[in-house]
Chimera marker file (.cmm) of the C-alpha trace (Angstrom):
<marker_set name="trace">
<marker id="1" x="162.181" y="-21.189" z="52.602" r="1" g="1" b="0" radius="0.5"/>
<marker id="2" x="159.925" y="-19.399" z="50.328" r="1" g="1" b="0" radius="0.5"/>
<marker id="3" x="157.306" y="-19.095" z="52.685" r="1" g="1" b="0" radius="0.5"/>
<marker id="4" x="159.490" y="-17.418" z="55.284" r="1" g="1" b="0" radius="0.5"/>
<marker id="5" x="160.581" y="-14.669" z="52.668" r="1" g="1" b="0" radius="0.5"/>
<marker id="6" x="157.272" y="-14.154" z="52.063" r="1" g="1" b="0" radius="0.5"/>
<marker id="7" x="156.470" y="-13.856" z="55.573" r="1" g="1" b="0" radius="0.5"/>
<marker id="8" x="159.147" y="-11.632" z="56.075" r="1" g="1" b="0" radius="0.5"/>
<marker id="9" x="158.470" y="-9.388" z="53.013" r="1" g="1" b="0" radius="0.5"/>
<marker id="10" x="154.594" y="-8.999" z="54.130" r="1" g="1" b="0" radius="0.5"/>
<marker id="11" x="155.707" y="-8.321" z="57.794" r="1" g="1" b="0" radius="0.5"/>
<marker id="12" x="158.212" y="-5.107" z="56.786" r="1" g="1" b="0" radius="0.5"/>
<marker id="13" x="155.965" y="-4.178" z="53.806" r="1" g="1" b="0" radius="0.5"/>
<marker id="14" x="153.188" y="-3.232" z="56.473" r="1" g="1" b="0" radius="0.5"/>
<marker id="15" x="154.034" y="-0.691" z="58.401" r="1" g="1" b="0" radius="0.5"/>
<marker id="16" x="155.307" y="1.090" z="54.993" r="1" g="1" b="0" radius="0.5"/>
<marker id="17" x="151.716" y="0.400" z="53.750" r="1" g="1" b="0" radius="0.5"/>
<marker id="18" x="150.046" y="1.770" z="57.070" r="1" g="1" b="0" radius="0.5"/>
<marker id="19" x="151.529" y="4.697" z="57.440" r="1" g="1" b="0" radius="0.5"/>
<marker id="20" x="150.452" y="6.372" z="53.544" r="1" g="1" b="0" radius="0.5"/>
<marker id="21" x="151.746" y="10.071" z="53.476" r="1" g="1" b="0" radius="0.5"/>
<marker id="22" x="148.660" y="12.551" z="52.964" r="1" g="1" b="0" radius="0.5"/>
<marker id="23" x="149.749" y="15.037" z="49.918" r="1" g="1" b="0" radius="0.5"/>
<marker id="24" x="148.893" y="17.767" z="48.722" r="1" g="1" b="0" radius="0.5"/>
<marker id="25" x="149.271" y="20.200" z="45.608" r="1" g="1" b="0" radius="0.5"/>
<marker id="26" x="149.220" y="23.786" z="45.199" r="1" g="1" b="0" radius="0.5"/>
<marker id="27" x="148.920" y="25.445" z="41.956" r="1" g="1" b="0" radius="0.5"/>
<marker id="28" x="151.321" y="28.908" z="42.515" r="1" g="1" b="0" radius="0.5"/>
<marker id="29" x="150.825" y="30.268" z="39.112" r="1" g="1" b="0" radius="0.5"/>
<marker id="30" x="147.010" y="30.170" z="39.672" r="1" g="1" b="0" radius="0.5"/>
<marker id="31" x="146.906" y="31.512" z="43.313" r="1" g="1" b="0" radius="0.5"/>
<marker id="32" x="148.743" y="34.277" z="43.007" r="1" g="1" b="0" radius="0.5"/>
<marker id="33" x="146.675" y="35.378" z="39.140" r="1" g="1" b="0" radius="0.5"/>
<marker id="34" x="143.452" y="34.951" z="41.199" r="1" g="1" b="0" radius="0.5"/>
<marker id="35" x="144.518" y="36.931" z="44.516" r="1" g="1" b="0" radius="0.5"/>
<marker id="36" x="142.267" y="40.518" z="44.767" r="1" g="1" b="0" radius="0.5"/>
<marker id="37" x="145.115" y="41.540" z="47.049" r="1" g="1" b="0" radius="0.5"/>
<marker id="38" x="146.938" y="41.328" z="43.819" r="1" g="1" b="0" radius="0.5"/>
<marker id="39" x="144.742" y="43.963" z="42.072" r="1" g="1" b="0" radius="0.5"/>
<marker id="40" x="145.219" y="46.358" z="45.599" r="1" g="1" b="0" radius="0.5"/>
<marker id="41" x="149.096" y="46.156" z="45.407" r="1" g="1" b="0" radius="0.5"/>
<marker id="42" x="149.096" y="47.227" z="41.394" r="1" g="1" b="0" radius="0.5"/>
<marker id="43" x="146.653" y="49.968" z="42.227" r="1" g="1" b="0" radius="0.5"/>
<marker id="44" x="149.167" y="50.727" z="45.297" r="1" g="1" b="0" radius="0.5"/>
<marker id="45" x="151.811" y="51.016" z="42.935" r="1" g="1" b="0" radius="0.5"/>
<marker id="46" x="150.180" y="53.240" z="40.198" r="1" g="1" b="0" radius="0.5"/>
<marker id="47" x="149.509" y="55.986" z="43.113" r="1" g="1" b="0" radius="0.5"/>
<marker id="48" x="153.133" y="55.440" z="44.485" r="1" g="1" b="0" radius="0.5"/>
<marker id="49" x="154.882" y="56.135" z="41.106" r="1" g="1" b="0" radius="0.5"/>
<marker id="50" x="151.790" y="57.760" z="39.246" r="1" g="1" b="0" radius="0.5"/>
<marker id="51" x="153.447" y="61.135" z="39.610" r="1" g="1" b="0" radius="0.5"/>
<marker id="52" x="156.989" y="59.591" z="37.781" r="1" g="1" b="0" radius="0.5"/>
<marker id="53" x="155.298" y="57.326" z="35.360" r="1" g="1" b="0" radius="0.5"/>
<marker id="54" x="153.390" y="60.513" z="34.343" r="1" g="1" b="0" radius="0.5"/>
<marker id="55" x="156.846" y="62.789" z="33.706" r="1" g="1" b="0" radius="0.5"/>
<marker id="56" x="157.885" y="59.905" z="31.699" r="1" g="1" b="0" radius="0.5"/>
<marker id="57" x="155.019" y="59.967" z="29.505" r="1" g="1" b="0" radius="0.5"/>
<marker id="58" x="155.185" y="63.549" z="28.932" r="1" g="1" b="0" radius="0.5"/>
<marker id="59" x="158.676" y="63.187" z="27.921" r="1" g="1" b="0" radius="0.5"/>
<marker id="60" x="158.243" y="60.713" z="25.664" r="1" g="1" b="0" radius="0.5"/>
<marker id="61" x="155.135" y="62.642" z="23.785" r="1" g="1" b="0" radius="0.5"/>
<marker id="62" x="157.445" y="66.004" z="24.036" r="1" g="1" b="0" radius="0.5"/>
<marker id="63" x="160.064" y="64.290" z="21.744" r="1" g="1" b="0" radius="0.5"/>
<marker id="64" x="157.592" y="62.551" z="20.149" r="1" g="1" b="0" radius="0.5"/>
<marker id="65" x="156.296" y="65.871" z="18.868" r="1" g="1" b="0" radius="0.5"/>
<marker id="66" x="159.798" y="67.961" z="18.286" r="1" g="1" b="0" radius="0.5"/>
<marker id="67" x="160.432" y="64.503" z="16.087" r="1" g="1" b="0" radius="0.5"/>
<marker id="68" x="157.338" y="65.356" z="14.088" r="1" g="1" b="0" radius="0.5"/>
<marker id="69" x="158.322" y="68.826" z="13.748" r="1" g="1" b="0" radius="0.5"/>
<marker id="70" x="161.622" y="68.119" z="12.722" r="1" g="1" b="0" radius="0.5"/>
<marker id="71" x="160.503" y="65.689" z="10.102" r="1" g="1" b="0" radius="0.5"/>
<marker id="72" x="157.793" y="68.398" z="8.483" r="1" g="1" b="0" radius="0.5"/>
<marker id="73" x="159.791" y="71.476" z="9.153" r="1" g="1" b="0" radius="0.5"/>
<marker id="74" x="163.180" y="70.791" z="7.862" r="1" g="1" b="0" radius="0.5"/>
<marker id="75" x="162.753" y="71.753" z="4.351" r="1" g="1" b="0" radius="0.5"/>
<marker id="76" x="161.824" y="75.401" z="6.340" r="1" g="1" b="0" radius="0.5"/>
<marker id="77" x="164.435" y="75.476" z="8.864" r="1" g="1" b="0" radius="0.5"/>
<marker id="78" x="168.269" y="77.233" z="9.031" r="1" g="1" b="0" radius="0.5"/>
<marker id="79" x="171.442" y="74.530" z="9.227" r="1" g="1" b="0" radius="0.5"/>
<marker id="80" x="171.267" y="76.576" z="13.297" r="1" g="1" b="0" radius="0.5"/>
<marker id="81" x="167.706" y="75.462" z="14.197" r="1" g="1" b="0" radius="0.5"/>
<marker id="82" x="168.186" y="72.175" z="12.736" r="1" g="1" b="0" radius="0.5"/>
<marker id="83" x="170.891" y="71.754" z="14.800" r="1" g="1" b="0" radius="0.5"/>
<marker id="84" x="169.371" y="73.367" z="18.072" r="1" g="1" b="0" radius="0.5"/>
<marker id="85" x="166.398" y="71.174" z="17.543" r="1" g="1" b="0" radius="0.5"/>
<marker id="86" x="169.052" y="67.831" z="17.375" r="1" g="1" b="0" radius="0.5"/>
<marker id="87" x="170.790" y="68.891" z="20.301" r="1" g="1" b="0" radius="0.5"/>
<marker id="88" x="167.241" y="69.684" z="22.324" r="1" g="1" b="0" radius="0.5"/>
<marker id="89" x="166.246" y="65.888" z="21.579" r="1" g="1" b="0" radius="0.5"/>
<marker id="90" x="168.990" y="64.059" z="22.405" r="1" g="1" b="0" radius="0.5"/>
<marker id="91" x="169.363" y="65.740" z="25.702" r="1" g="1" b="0" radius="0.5"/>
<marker id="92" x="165.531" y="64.967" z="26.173" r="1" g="1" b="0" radius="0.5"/>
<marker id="93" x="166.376" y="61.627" z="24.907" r="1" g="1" b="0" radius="0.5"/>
<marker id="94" x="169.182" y="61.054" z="27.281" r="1" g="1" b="0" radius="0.5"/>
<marker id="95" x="167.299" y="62.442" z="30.289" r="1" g="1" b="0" radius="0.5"/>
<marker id="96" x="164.471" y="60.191" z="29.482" r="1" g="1" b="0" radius="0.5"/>
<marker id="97" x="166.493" y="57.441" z="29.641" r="1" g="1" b="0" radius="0.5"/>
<marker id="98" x="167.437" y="57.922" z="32.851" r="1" g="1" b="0" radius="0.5"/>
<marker id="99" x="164.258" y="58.753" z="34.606" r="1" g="1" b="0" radius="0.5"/>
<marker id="100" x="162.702" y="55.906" z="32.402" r="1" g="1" b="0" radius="0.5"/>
<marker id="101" x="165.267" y="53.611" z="33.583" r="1" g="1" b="0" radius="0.5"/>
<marker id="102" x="165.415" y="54.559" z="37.638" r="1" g="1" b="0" radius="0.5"/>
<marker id="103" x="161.816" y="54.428" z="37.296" r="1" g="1" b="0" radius="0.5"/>
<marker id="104" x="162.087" y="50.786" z="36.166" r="1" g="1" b="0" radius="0.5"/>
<marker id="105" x="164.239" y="49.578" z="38.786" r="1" g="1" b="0" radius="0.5"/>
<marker id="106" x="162.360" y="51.377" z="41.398" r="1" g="1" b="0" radius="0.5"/>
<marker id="107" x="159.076" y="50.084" z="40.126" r="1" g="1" b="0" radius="0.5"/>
<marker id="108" x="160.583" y="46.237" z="39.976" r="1" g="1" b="0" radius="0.5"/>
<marker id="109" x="161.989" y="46.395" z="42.936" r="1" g="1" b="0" radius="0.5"/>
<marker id="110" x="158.804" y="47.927" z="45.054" r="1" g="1" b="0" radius="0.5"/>
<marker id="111" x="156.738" y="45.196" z="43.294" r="1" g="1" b="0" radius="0.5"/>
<marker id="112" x="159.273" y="42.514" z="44.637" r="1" g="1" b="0" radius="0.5"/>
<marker id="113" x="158.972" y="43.649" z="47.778" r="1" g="1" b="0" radius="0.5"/>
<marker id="114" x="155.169" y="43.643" z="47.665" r="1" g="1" b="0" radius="0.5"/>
<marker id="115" x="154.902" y="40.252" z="46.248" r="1" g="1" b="0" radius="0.5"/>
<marker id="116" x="157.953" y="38.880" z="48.893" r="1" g="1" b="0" radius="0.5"/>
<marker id="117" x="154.799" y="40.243" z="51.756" r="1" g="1" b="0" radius="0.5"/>
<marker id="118" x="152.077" y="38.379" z="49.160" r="1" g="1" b="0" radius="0.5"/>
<marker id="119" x="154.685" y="34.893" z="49.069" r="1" g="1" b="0" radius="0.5"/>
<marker id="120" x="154.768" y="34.969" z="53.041" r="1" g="1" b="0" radius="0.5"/>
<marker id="121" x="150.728" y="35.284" z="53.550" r="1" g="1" b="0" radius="0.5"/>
<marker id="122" x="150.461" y="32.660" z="50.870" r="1" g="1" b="0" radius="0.5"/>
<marker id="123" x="152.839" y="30.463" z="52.624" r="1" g="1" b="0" radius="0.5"/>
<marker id="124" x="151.381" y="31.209" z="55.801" r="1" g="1" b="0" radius="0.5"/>
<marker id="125" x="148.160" y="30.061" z="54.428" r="1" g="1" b="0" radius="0.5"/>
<marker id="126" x="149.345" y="26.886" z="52.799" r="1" g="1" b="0" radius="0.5"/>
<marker id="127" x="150.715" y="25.655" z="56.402" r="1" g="1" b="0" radius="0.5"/>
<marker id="128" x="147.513" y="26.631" z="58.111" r="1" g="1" b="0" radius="0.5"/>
<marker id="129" x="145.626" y="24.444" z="55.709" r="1" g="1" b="0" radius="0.5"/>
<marker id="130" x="148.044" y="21.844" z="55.871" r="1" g="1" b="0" radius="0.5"/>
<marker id="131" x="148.340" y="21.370" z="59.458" r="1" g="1" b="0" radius="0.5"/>
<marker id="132" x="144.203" y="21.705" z="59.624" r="1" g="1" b="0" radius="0.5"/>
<marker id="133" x="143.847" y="19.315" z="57.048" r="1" g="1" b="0" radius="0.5"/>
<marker id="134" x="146.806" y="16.865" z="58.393" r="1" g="1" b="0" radius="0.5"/>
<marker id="135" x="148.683" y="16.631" z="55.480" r="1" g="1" b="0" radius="0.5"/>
<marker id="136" x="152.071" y="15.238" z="55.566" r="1" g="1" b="0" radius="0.5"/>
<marker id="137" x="153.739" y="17.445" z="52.482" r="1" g="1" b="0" radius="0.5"/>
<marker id="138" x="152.217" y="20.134" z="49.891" r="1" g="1" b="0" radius="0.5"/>
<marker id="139" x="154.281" y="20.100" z="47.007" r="1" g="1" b="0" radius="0.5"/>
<marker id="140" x="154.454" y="22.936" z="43.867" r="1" g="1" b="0" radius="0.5"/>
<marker id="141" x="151.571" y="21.672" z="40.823" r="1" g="1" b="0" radius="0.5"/>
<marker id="142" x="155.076" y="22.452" z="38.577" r="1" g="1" b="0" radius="0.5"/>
<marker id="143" x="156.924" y="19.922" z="40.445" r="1" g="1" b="0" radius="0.5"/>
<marker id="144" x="154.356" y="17.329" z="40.204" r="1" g="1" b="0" radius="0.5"/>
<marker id="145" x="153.414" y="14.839" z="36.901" r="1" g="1" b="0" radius="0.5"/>
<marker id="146" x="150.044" y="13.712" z="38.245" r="1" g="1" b="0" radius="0.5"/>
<marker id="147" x="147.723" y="14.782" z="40.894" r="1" g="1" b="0" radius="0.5"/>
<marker id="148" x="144.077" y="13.964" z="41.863" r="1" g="1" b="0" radius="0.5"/>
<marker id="149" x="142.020" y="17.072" z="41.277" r="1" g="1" b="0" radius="0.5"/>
<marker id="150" x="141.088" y="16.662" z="44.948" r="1" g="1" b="0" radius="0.5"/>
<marker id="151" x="144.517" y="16.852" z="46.188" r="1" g="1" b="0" radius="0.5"/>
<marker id="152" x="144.417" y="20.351" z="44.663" r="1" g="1" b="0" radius="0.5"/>
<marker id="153" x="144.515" y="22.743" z="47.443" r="1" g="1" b="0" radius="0.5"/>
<marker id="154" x="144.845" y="25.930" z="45.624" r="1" g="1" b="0" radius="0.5"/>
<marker id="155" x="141.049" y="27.203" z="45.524" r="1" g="1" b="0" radius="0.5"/>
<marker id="156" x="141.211" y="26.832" z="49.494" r="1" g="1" b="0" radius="0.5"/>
<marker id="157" x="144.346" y="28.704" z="49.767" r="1" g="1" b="0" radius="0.5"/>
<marker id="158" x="142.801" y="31.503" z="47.051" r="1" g="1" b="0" radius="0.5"/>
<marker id="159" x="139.409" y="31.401" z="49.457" r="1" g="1" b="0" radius="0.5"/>
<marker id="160" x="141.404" y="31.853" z="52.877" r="1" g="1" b="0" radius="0.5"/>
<marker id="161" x="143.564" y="34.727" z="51.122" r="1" g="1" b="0" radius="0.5"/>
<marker id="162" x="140.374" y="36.577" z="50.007" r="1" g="1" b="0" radius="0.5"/>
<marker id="163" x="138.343" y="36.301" z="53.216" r="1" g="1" b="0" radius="0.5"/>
<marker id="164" x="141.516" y="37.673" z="55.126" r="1" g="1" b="0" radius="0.5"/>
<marker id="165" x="142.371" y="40.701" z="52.566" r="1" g="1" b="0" radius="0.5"/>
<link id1="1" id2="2" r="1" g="1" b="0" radius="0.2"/>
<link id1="2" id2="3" r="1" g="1" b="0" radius="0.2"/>
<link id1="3" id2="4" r="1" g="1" b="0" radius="0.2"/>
<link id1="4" id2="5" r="1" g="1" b="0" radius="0.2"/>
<link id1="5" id2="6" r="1" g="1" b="0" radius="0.2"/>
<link id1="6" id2="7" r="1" g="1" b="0" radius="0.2"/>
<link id1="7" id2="8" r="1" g="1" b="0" radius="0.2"/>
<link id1="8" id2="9" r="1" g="1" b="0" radius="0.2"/>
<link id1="9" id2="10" r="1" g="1" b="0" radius="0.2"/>
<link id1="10" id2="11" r="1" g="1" b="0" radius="0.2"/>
<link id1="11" id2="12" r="1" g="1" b="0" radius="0.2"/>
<link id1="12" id2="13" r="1" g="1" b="0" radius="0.2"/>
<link id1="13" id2="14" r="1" g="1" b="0" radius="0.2"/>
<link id1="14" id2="15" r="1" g="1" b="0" radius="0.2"/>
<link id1="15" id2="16" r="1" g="1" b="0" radius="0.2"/>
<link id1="16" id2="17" r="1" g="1" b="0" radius="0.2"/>
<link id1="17" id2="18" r="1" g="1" b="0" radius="0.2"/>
<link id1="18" id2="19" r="1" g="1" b="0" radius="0.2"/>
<link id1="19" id2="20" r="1" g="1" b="0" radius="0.2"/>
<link id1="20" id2="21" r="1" g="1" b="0" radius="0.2"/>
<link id1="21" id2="22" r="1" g="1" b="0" radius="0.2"/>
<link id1="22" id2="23" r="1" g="1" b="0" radius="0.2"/>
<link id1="23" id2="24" r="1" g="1" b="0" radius="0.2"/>
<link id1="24" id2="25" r="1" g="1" b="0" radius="0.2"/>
<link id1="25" id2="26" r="1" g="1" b="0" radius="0.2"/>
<link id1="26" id2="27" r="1" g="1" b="0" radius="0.2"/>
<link id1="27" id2="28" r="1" g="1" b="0" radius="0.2"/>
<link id1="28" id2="29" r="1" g="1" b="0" radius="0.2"/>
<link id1="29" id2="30" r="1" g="1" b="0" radius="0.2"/>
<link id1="30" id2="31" r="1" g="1" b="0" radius="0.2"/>
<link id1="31" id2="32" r="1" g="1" b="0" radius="0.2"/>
<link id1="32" id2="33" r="1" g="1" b="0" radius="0.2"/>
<link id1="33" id2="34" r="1" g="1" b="0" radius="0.2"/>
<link id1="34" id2="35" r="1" g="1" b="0" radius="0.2"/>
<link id1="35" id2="36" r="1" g="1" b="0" radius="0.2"/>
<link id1="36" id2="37" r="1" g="1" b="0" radius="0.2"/>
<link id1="37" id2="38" r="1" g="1" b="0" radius="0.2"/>
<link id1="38" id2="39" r="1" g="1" b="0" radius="0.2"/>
<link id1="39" id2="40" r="1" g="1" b="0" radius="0.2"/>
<link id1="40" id2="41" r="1" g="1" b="0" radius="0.2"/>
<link id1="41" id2="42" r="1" g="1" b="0" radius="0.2"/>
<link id1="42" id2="43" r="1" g="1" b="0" radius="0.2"/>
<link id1="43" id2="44" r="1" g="1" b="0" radius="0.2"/>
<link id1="44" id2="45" r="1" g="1" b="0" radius="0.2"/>
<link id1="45" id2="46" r="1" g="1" b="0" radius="0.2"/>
<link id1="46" id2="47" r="1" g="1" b="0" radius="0.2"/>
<link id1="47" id2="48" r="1" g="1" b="0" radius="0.2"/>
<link id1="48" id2="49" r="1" g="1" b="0" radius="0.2"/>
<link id1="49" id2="50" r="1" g="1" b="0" radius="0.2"/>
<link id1="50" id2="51" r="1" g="1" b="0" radius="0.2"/>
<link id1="51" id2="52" r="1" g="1" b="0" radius="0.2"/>
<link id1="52" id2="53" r="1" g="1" b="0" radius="0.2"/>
<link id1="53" id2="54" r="1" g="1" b="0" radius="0.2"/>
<link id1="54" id2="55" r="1" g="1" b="0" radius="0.2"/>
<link id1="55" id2="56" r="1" g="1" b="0" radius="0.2"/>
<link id1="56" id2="57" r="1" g="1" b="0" radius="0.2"/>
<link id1="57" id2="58" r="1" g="1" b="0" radius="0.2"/>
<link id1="58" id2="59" r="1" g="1" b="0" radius="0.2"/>
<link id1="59" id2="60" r="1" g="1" b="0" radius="0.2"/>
<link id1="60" id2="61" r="1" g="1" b="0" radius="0.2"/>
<link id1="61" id2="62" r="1" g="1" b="0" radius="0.2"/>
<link id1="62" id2="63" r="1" g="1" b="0" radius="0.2"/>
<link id1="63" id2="64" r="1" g="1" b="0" radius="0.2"/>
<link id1="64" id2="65" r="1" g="1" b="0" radius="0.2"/>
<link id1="65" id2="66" r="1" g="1" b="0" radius="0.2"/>
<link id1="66" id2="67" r="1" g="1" b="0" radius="0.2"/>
<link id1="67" id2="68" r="1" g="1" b="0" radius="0.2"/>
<link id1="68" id2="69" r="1" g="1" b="0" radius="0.2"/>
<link id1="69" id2="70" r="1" g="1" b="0" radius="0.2"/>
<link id1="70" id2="71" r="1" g="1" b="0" radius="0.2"/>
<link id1="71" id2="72" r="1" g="1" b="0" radius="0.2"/>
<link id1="72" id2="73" r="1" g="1" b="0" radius="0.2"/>
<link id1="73" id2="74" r="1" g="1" b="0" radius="0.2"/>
<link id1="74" id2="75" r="1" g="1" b="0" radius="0.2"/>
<link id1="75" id2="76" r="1" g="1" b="0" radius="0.2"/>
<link id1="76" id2="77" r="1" g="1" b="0" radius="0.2"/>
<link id1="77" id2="78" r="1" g="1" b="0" radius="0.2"/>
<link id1="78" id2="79" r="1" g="1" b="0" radius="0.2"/>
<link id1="79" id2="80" r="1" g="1" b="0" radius="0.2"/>
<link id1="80" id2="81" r="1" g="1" b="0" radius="0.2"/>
<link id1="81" id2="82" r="1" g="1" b="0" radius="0.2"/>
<link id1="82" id2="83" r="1" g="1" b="0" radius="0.2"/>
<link id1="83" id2="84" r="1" g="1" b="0" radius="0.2"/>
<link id1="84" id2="85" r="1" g="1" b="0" radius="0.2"/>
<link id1="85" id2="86" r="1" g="1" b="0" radius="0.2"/>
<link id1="86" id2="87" r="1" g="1" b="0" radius="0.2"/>
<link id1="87" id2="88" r="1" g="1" b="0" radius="0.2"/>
<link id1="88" id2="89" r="1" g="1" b="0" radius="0.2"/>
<link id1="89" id2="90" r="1" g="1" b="0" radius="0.2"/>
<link id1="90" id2="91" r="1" g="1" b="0" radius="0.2"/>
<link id1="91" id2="92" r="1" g="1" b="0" radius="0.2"/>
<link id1="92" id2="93" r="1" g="1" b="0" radius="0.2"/>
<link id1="93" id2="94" r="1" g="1" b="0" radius="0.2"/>
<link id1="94" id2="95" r="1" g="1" b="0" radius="0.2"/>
<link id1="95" id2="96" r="1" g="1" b="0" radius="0.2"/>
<link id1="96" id2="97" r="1" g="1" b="0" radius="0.2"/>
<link id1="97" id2="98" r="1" g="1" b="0" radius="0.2"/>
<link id1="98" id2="99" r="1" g="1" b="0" radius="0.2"/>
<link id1="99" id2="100" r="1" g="1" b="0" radius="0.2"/>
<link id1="100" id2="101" r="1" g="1" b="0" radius="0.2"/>
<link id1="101" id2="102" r="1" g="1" b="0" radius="0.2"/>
<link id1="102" id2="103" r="1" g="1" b="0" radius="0.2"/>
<link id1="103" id2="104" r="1" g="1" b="0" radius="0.2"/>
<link id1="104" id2="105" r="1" g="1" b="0" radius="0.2"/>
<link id1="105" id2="106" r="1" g="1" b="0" radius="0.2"/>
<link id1="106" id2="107" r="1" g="1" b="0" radius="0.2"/>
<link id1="107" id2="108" r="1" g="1" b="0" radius="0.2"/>
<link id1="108" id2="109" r="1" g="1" b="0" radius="0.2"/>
<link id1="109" id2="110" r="1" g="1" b="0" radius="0.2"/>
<link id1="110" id2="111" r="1" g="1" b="0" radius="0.2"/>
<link id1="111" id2="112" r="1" g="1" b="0" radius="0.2"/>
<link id1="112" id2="113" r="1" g="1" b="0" radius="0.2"/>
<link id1="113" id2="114" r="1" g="1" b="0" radius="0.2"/>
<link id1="114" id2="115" r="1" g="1" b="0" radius="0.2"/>
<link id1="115" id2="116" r="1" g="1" b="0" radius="0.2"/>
<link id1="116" id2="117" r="1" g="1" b="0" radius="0.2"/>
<link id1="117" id2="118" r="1" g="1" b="0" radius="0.2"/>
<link id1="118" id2="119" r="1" g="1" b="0" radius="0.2"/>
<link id1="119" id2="120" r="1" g="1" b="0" radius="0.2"/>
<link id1="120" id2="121" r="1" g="1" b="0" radius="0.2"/>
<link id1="121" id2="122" r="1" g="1" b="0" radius="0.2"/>
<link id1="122" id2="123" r="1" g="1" b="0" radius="0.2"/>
<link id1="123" id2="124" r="1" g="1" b="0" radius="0.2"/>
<link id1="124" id2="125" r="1" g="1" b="0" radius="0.2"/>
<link id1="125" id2="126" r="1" g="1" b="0" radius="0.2"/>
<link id1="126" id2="127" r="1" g="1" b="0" radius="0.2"/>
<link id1="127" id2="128" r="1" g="1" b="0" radius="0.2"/>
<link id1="128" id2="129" r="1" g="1" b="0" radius="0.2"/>
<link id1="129" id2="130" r="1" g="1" b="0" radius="0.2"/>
<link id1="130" id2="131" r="1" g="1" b="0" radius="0.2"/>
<link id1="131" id2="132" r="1" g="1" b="0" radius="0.2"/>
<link id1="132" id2="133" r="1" g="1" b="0" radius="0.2"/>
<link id1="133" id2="134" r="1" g="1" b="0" radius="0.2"/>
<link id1="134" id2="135" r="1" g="1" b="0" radius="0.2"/>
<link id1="135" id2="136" r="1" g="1" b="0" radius="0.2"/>
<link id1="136" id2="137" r="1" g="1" b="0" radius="0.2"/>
<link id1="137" id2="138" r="1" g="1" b="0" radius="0.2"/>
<link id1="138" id2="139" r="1" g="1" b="0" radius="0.2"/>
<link id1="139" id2="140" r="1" g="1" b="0" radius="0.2"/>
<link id1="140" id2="141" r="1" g="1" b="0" radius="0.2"/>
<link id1="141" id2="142" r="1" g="1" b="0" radius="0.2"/>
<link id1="142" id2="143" r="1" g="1" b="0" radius="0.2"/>
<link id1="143" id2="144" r="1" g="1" b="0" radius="0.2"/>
<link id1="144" id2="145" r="1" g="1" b="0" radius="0.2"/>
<link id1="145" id2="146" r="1" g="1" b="0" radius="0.2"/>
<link id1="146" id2="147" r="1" g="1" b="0" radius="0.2"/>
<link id1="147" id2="148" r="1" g="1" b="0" radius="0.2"/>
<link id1="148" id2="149" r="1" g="1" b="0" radius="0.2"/>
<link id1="149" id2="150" r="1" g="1" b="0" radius="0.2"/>
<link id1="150" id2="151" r="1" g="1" b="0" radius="0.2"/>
<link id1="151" id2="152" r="1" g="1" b="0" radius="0.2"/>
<link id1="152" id2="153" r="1" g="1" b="0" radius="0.2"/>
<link id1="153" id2="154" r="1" g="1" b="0" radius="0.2"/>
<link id1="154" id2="155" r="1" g="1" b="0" radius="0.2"/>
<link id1="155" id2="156" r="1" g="1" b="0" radius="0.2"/>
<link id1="156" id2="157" r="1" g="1" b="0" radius="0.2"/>
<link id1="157" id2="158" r="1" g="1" b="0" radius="0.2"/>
<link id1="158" id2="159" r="1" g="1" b="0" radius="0.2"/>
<link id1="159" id2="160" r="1" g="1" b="0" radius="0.2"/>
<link id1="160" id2="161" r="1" g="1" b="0" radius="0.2"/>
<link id1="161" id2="162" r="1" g="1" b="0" radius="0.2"/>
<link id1="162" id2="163" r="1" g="1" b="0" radius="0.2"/>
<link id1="163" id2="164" r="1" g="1" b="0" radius="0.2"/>
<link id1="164" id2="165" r="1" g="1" b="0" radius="0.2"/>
</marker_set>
C-alpha cells in the first residue's frame, strides 16, 4: 500500500518537476533612474515650459524685492503708500499663485504623459527580452523577496533602451 502511494506521488510529482517555469526580475525603480531618454524628456520639458517657469521666477523675485522694500522703507513711507504697496503684493501674490499653480499641473501632467510613452518602450522591451530569452513570467524586483542576481534582467532592458534612444 505504501509503495503504491509512493508510486503514485513520484508519477504526478514529475511532470510538475519537468516543466520548471523560467523567471525573471526587473528592477523598475532602477531602469527608469538609469534611462538617458530620461535626461532628453526633462531637457524637453525645460524648453517646453522654460518661457512660464521663467515668468514665475520673476514674479516671485519682484515680490521678493517690494517685500524688502516694504520692510526697510516703512518707517519713511505715508499710511497711502503703505497701503498701495500691500495692495500691489497681494495682487502679485494672488496672480502668482495662479500661474505657479497652472504651471504645476501642466508641468505634471506633460511629464505623465512623457513617462506613460517611456512605461510602453520599457514594456515593449521587457517582452522582447522575455520572449528572446524564453522566459515564462518577469515579475516587478518590489514584488519579489528573493531573486538570483542572474535572474535580474534590468541592465539588459537599460542596454536595449539606450542602444534604441
Amino acid at each position: 500500500m505504501f509503495n503504491r502511494a509512493a508510486l503514485t506521488l513520484c508519477l504526478l510529482a514529475a511532470p510538475l518537476a519537468a516543466h520548471a517555469e523560467k523567471i525573471a526580475v526587473v528592477d523598475m525603480a532602477t531602469v527608469f533612474e538609469q534611462l538617458p531618454q530620461r535626461e532628453q524628456i526633462s531637457q524637453s520639458l525645460k524648453s517646453e515650459f522654460g518661457d512660464r517657469m521663467a515668468s514665475v521666477q520673476k514674479m516671485q523675485e519682484e515680490l521678493r524685492g517690494m517685500m524688502e522694500k516694504q520692510q526697510r522703507d516703512a518707517a519713511l513711507m505715508s499710511d497711502s503708500q503703505k497701503t498701495e504697496m500691500v495692495r500691489k503684493m497681494e495682487s502679485i501674490q494672488s496672480e502668482l499663485q495662479l500661474k505657479g499653480k497652472a504651471l504645476d499641473e501642466d508641468l505634471r501632467r506633460r511629464q505623465g504623459e512623457e513617462q506613460n510613452k517611456l512605461l510602453v518602450k520599457v514594456q515593449q522591451v521587457i517582452t522582447d527580452i522575455a520572449k528572446k530569452d524564453n522566459y515564462d513570467i518577469v515579475l516587478q524586483r518590489g514584488a519579489v523577496i528573493f531573486a538570483k542576481p542572474d535572474a535580474d534582467i534590468s541592465s539588459k532592458v537599460i542596454e536595449a533602451l539606450s542602444k534604441g534612444k
